[in-house]
C-alpha positions in Angstrom: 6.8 117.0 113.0 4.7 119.7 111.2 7.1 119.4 108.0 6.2 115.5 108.4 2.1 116.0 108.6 2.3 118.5 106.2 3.1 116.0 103.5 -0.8 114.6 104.2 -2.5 117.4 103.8 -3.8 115.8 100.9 -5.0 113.0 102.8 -5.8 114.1 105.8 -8.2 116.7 107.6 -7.0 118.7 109.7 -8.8 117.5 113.3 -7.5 113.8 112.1 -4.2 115.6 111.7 -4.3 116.7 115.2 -5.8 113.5 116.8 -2.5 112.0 115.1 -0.1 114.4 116.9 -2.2 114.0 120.0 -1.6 110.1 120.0 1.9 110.2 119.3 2.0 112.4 122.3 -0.1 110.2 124.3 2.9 107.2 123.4 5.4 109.4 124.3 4.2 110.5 127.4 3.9 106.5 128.5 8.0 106.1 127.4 8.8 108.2 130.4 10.7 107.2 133.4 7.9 107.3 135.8 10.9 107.3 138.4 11.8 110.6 137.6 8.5 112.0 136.9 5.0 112.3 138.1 2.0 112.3 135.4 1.0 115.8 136.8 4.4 117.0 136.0 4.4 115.8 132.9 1.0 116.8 131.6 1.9 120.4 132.8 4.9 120.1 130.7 2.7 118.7 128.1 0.4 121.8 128.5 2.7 124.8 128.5 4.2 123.2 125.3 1.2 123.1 124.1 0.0 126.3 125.2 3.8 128.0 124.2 3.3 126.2 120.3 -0.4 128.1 120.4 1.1 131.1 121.1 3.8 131.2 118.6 1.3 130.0 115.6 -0.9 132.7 116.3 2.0 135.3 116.1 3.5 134.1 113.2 -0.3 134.3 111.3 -0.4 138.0 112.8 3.0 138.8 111.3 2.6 137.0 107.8 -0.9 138.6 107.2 0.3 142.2 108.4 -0.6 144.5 105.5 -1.6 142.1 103.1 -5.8 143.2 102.7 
């Protein structure tokens, strides 16, 4: 997905970029069996992916700016 926005970078600012992402989510989240799961479950799942993606951006800026001032 980020391979796929990245090709609009051009094009698109970044906060559109992410309201894009956040729709898609948004339609995805609607596709599921609501048999199987509640919408609390699934925005929690939503959240800690979320959250988790944060978390792993943020590290890999730390490592990839390490020593380079």
């Amino acid at each position: 997905m980020l391979a796929l926005l990245g090709k609009y970078t051009d094009a698109l600012p970044q906060e559109r970029m992410l309201a894009v992402a956040a729709y898609t989510v948004g339609q995805i989240i609607a596709m599921q069996d609501q048999r199987k799961f509640t919408s609390e479950s699934v925005m929690a799942l939503v959240s800690e992916n979320i959250e988790a993606g944060n978390r792993d951006a943020v590290e890999q800026l730390f490592w990839k700016t390490l020593g380079s001032a």
